[in-house]
C-alpha positions, 0 to 999 in steps of 0.5 A: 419515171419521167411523166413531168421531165423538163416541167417546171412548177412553182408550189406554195406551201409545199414544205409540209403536208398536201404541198409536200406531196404534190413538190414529191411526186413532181420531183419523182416525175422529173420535174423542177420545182420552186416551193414555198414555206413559212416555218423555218423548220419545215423549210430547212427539212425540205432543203435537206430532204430535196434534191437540186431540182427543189427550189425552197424560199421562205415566203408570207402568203399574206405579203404582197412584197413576199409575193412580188420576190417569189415571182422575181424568183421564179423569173431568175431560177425558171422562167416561164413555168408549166403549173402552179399550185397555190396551197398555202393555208391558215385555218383556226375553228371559231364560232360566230362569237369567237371570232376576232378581228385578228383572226378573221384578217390573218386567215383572209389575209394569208389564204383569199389575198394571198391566193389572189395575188399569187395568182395576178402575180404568177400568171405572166409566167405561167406558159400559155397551155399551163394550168394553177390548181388552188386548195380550197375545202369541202366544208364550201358546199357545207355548214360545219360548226365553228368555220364560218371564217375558213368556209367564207375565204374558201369560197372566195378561192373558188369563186376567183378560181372561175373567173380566172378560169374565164380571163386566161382562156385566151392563153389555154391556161387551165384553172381548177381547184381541189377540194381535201375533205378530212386529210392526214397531214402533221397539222389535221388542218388546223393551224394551231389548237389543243392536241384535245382539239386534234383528237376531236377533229380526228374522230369527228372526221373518221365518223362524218366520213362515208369511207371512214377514214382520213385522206392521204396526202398523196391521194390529194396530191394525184388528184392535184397532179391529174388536174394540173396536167392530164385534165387538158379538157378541164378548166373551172372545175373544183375536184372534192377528195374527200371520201364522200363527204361532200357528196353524202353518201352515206351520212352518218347519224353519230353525234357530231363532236363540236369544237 
């Protein structure tokens, strides 16, 4: 297939789950793309695993110096780019008298500032007629126990998504966003916890959601992909796949598994 031949794309947070897929399928279409990870691990699998047109870099979403050495990357390895997706994500369950103040910066940190100057970063090197995509969740428009922190800096992605959507008009750059509800990846969504927790969080999102399963990495990822390149008449929107969940369908009446 050829549907992204001569594209250039950068993805944070490509080495695992969600990014993964979205970095896979751009490769399988004939892009070239620069993707980013933290895990050492996970970034040596996807240097062994990609071929020559997959740029890996190890890069702190949370580092502002991370984030100015990703973009003199992009500069040196592609140039101007046709698409970003920003996908770096650190959530952690906490009720309202669990949360920490270190809990509380790591995850604003790596995911609300980290996007944001990604994003200020990024945006001179995005070709005028591209577009970024960010992650947000569709616990935004929800009130699920014990997310207050994850939902509020999601929110803030959102909110920012639409005004850059405003600001780079003038250059018909794109900005949308994409909202996963329940998604099978190796992490479930949860940056670290209990395999007890993990458990929990699977049956809580096979009974809360209306189609009764989890999400495939690769159904995110082609809604990444259809806003990232063939929405061309799109712009300021967030996309839920999430099977229903956010639009209740069909709400389920079982008890919810607290965590």
């Amino acid at each position: 297939m050829n549907t992204y031949a001569g594209k250039k794309a950068v993805v944070t947070g490509g080495t695992h789950g969600i990014g993964m897929a979205v970095v896979k399928q751009l490769l399988d279409g004939g892009a070239e793309v620069l993707l980013t990870g933290l895990n050492e691990e996970n970034i040596e699998k996807a240097r062994a695993e990609l071929g020559p047109r997959a740029h890996v870099l190890r890069s702190d979403a949370a580092s502002l110096s991370d984030i100015d050495a990703l973009g003199k990357t992009v500069e040196t390895t592609l140039g101007e780019v046709d698409f970003v997706f920003v996908n770096v994500g650190y959530i952690k369950f906490g009720s309202l008298g669990q949360v920490t103040e270190e809990t509380y910066d790591r995850m604003f940190d790596t995911n609300t500032k980290g996007a944001f100057f990604t994003a200020q970063r990024l945006a001179p090197l995005v070709k005028d007629g591209g577009s970024f995509v960010f992650t947000t969740a569709v616990a935004v428009g929800m009130g699920f126990v014990a997310t207050s922190v994850g939902t509020g800096m999601k929110s803030a992605i959102r909110a920012f998504s639409k005004v850059f959507a405003s600001e780079l008009l003038p250059r018909r750059i794109r900005v949308n966003t994409v909202s996963p509800g329940f998604i099978d990846t190796p992490t479930m969504g949860l940056s670290d916890g209990s395999e007890e927790l993990r458990a929990a969080n699977i049956k809580e999102g096979v009974e809360l959601t209306p189609m009764r399963r989890f999400g495939a990495a690769d159904e995110v990822a082609g809604a990444v992909l259809f806003l990232g390149f063939d929405a061309t008449f799109t712009t300021g929107v967030d996309l839920p796949v999430d099977g229903g969940l956010g639009q209740a369908l069909e709400w389920p009446h079982d008890e919810i598994v607290e965590h």
